[in-house]
VOKOLSE-219691 format. One record per atom (N, C-alpha, C): x, y, z; residue in one letter; residue number from 1. Coordinates in steps of 0.02 Angstrom, whole numbers. Atoms other than C-alpha are relative to their C-alpha. Example, Ala and Ser with C-alpha at 12.3 -4.5 7.8 and 13.67 -1.06 7.14 Angstrom:
<atoms>
ATOM     east    north       up   type   seq
ATOM       45      -59        0      a     1
ATOM      615     -225      390      a     1
ATOM       45       60        0      a     1
ATOM      -42      -59       -3      s     2
ATOM      684      -53      357      s     2
ATOM      -39       55       37      s     2
</atoms>
This chain:
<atoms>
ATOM     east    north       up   type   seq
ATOM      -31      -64      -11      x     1
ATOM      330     -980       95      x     1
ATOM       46       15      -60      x     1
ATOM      -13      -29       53      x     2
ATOM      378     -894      -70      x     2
ATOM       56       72       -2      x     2
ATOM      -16      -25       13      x     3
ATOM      474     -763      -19      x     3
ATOM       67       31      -22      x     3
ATOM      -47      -38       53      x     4
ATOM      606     -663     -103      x     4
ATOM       62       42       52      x     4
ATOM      -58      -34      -32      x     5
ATOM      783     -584      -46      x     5
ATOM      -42       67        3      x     5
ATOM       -6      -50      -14      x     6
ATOM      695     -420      -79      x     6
ATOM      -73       21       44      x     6
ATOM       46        9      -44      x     7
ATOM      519     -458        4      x     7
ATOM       45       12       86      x     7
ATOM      -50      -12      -44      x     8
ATOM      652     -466      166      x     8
ATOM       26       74       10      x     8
ATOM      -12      -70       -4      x     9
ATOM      728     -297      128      x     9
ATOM      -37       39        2      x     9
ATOM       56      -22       -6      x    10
ATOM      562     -229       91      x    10
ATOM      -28       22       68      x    10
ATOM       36        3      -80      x    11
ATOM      503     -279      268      x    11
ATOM       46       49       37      x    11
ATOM      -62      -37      -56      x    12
ATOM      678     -203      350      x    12
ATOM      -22       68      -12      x    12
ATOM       30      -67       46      x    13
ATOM      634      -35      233      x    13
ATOM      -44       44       57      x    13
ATOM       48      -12      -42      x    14
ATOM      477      -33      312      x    14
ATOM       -1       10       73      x    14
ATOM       -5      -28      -95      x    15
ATOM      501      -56      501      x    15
ATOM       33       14       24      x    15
ATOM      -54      -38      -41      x    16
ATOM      660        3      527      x    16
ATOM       22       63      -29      x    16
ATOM      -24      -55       19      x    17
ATOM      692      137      419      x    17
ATOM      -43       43      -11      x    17
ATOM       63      -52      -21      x    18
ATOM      521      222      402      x    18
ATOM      -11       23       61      x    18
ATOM       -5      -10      -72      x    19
ATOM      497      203      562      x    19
ATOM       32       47       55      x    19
ATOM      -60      -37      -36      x    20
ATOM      649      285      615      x    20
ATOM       12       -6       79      x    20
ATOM      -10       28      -71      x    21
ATOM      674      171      768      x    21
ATOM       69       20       12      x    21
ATOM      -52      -27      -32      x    22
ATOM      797      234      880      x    22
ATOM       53      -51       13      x    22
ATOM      -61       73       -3      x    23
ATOM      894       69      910      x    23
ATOM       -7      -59      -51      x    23
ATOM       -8       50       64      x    24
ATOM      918      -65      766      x    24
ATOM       21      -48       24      x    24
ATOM      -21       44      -42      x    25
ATOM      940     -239      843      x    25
ATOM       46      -23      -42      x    25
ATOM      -43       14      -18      x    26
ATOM     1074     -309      854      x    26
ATOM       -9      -73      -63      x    26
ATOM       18       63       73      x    27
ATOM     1100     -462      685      x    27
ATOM      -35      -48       41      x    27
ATOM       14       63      -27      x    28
ATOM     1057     -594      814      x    28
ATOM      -92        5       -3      x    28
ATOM       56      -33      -11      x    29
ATOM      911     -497      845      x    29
ATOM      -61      -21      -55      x    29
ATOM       33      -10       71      x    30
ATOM      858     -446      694      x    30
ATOM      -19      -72      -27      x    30
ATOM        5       58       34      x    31
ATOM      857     -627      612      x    31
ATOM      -65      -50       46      x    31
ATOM       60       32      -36      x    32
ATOM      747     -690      764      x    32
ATOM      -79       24      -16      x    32
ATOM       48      -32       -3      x    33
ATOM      626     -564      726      x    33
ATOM      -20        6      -62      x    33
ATOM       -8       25       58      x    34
ATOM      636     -597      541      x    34
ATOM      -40      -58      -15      x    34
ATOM       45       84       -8      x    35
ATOM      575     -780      570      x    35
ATOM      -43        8       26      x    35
ATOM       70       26      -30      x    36
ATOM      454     -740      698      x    36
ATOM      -51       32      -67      x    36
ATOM       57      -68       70      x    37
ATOM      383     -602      521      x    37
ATOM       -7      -76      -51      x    37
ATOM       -2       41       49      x    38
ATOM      386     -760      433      x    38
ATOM       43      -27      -65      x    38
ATOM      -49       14       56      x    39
ATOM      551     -769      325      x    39
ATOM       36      -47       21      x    39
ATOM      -47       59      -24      x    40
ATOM      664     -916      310      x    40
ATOM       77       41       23      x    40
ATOM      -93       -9      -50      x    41
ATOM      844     -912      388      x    41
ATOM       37       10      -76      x    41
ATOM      -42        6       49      x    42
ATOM      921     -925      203      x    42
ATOM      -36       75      -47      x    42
ATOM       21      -75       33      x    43
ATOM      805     -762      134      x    43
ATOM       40       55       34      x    43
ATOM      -13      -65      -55      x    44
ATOM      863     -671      282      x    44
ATOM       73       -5       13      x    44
ATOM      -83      -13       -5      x    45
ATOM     1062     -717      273      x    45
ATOM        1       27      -77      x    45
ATOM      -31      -14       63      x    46
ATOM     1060     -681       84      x    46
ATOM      -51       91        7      x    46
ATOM       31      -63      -15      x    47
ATOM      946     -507      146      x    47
ATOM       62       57       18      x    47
ATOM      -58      -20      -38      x    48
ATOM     1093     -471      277      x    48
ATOM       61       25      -47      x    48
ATOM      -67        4       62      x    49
ATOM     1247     -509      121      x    49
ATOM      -28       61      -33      x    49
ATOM       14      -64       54      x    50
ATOM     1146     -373       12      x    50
ATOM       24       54       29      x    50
ATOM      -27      -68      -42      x    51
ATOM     1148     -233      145      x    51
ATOM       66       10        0      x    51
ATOM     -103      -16        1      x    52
ATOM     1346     -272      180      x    52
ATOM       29       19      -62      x    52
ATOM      -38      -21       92      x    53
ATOM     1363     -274      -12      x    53
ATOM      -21       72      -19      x    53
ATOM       30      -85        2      x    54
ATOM     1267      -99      -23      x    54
ATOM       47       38       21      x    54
ATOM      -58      -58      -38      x    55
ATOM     1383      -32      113      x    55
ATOM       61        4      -36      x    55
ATOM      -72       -1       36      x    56
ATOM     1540      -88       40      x    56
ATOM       10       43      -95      x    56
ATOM      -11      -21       70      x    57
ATOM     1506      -62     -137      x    57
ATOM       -7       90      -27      x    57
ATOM        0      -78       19      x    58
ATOM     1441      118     -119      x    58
ATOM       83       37       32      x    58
ATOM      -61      -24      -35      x    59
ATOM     1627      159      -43      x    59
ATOM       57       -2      -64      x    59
ATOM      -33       31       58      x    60
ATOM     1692       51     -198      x    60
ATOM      -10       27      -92      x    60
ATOM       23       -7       35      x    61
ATOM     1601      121     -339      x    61
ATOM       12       63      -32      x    61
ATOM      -54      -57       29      x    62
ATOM     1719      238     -445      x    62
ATOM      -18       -6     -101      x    62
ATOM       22      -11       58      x    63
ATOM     1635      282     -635      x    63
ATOM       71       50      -45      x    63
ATOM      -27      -34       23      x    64
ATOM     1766      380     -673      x    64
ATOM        0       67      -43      x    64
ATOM       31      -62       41      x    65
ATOM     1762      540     -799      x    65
ATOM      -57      -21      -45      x    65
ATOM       63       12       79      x    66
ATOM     1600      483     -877      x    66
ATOM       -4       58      -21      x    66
ATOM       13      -76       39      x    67
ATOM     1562      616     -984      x    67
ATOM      -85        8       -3      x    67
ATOM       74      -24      -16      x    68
ATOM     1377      683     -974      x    68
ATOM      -47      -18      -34      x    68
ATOM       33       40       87      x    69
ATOM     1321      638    -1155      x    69
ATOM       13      -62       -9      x    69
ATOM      -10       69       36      x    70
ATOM     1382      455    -1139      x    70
ATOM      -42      -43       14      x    70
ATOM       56       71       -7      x    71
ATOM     1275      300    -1158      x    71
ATOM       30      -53       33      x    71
ATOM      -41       63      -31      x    72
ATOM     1284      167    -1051      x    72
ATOM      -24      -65      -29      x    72
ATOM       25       61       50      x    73
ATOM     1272       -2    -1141      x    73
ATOM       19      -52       45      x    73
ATOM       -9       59      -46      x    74
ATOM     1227     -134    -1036      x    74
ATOM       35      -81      -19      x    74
ATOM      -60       47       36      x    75
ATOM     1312     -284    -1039      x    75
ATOM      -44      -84        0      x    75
ATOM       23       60        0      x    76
ATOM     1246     -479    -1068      x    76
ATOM      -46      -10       48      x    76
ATOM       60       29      -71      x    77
ATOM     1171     -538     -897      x    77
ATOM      -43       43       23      x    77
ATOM       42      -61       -7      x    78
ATOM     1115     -342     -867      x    78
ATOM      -52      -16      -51      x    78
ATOM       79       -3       85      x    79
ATOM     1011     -372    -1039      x    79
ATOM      -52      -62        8      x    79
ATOM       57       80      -24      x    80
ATOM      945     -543     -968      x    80
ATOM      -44       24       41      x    80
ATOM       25        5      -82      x    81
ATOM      904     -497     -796      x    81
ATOM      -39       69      -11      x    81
ATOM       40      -79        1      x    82
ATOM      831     -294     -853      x    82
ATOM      -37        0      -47      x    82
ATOM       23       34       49      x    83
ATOM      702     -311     -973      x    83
ATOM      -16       91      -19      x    83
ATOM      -13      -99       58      x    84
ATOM      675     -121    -1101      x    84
ATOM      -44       41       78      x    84
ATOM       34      -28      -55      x    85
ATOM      552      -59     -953      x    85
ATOM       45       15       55      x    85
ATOM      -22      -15      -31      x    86
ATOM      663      -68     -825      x    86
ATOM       79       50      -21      x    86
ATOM      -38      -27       41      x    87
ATOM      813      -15     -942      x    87
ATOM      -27       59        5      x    87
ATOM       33      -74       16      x    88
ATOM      717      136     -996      x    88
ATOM        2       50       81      x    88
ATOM        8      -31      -56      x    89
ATOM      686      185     -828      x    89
ATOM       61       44       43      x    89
ATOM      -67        1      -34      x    90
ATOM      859      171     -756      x    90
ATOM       25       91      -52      x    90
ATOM      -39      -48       44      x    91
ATOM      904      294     -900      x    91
ATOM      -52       67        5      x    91
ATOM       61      -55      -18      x    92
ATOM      750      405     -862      x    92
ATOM       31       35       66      x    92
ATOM      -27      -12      -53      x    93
ATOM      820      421     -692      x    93
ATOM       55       42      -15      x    93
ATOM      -66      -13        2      x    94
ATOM      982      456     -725      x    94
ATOM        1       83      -61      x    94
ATOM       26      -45       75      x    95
ATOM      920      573     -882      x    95
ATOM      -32       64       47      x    95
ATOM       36      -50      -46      x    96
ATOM      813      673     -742      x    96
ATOM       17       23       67      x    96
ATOM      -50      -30      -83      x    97
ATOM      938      700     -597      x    97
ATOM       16      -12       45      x    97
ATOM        7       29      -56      x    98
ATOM      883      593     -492      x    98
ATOM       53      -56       18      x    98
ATOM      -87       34      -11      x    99
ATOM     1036      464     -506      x    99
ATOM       37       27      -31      x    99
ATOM      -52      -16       32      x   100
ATOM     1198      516     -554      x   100
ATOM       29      -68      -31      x   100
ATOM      -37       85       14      x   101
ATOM     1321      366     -642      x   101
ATOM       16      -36       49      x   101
ATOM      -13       44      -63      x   102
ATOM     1385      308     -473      x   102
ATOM      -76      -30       43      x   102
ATOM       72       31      -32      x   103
ATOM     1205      287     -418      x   103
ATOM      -27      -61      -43      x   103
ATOM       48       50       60      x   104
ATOM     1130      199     -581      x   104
ATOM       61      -52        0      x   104
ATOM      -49       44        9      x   105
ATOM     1298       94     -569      x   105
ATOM       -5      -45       32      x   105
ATOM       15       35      -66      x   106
ATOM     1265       41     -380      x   106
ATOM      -69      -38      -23      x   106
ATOM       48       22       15      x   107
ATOM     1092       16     -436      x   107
ATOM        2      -64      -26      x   107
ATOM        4       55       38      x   108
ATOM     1134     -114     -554      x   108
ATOM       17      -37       18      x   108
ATOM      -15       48      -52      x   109
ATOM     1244     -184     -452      x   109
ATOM      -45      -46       43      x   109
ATOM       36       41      -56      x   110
ATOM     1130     -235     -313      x   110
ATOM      -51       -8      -34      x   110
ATOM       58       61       38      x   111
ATOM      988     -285     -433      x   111
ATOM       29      -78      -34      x   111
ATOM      -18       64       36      x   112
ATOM     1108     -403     -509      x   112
ATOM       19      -50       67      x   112
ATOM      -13       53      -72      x   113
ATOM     1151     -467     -306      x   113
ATOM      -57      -33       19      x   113
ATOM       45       20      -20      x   114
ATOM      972     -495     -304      x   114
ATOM      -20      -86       10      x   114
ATOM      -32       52       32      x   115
ATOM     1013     -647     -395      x   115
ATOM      -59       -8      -18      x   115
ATOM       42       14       29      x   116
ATOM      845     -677     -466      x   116
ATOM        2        8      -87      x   116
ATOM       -9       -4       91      x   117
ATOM      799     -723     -660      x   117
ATOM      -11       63      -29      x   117
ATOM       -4      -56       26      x   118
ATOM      735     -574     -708      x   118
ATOM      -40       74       43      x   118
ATOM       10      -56      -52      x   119
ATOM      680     -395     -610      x   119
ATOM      -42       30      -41      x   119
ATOM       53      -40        1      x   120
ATOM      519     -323     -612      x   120
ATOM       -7       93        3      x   120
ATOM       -5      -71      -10      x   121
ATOM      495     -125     -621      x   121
ATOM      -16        2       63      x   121
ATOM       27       -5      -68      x   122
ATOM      424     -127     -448      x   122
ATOM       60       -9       39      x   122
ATOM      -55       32      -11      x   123
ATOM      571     -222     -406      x   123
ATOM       65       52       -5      x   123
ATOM      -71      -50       22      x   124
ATOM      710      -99     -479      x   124
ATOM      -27       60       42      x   124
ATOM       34      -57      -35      x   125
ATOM      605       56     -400      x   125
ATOM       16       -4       76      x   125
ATOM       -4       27      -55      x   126
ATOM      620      -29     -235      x   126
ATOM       88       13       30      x   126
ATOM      -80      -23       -9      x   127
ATOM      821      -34     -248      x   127
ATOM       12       57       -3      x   127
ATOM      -12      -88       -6      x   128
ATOM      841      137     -310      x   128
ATOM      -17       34       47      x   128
ATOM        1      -39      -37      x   129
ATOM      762      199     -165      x   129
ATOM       19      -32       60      x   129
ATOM      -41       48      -75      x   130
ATOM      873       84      -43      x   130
ATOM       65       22      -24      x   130
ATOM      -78      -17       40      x   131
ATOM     1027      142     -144      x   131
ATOM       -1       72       18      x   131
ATOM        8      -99       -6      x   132
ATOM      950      348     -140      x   132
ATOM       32      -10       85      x   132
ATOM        2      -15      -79      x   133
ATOM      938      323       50      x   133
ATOM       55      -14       31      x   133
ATOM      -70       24       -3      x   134
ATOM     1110      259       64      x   134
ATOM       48       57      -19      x   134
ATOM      -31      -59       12      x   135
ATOM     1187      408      -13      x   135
ATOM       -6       66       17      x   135
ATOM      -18      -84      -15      x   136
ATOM     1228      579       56      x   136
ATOM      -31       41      -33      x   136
ATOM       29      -36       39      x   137
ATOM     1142      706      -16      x   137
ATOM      -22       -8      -55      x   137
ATOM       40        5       38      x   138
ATOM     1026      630      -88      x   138
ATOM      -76        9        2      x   138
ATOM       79       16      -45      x   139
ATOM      872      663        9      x   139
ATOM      -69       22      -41      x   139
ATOM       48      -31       36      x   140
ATOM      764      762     -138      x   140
ATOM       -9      -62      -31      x   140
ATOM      -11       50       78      x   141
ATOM      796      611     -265      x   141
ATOM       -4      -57       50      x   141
ATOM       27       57      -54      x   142
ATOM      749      482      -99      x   142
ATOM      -98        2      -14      x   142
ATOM       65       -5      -23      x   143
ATOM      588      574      -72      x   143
ATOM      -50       12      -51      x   143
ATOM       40      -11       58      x   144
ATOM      527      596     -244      x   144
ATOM      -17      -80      -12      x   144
ATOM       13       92        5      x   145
ATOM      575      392     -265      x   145
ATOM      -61      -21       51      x   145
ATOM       28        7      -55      x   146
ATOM      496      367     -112      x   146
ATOM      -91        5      -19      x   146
ATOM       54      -33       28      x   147
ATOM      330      462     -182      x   147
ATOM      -34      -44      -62      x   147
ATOM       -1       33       51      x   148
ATOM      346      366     -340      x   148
ATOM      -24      -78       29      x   148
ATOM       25       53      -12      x   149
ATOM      327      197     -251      x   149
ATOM      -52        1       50      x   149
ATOM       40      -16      -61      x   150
ATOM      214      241     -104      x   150
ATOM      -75       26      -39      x   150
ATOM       18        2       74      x   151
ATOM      106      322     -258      x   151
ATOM      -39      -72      -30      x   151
ATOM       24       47       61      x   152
ATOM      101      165     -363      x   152
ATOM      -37      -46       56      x   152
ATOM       42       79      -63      x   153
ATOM       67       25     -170      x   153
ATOM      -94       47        5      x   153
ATOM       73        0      -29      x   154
ATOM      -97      157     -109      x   154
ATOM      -28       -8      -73      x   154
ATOM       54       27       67      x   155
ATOM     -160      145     -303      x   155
ATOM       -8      -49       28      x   155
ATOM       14       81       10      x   156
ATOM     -153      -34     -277      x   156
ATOM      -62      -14       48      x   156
ATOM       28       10      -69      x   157
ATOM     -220      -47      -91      x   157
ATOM      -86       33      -30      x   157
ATOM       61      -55        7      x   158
ATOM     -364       88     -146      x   158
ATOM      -32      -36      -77      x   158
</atoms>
């Protein structure tokens, strides 16, 4: 069993928030039902820590007067862990409306909570639209993401 903190979130994504189930169990719950899907107990507490870190940090996450024209220059472990593809992207995003700085900030954030060596485009695509869906009026710049990865899985499937 191979899988990944965000394989876990992925799954939650999927059946609880597409879904749009009316009741959301309860952590005890949730984690039973987690294991019976096949994830370990240690994917699915470091799954749990992300979400709380999502909540908190989007409350926390103050950019200040960026100015509109400025570059953001990533920093050491960002340049390890984001490789020019995903870089590019982030700035494509942010370049096209769809994140503002407090978004592409959060973003980075929780790719870097992922704690993994380095993050796949699939991978960063995946956050951004767990980060969109997290924010308030964001629902155009959800459902375009949304489109964008949903898009790239039926290519695959098909």
């Amino acid at each position: 069993m191979k899988e990944s903190v965000l394989d876990v979130l992925i799954y939650l994504f999927d059946h609880y928030i597409e879904q749009e189930l009316e009741v959301i169990p309860n952590q005890k719950d949730l984690k039973s039902q987690l294991n019976q899907a096949g994830f370990a107990d240690i994917q699915i507490d470091k799954a749990i820590d992300w979400l709380e870190g999502l909540a908190v940090k989007k409350d926390e996450i103050d950019v200040g007067d960026a100015c509109s024209g400025s570059t953001r220059v990533f920093s050491g472990i960002e340049n390890e862990r984001l490789d020019v593809e995903c870089k590019g992207f982030l700035i494509f995003l942010e370049q096209s409306g769809v994140l503002d700085s407090e978004d592409r900030e959060l973003v980075i954030d929780r790719v870097l909570a992922l704690e993994t060596d380095t993050i796949e485009l699939q991978q960063l695509k995946w956050v951004v639209l767990m980060v969109l869906f997290n924010r308030p009026g964001k629902e155009a710049a959800f459902a375009w993401m949304e489109d964008i990865i949903l898009d790239k899985v039926s290519n695959v499937v098909h």
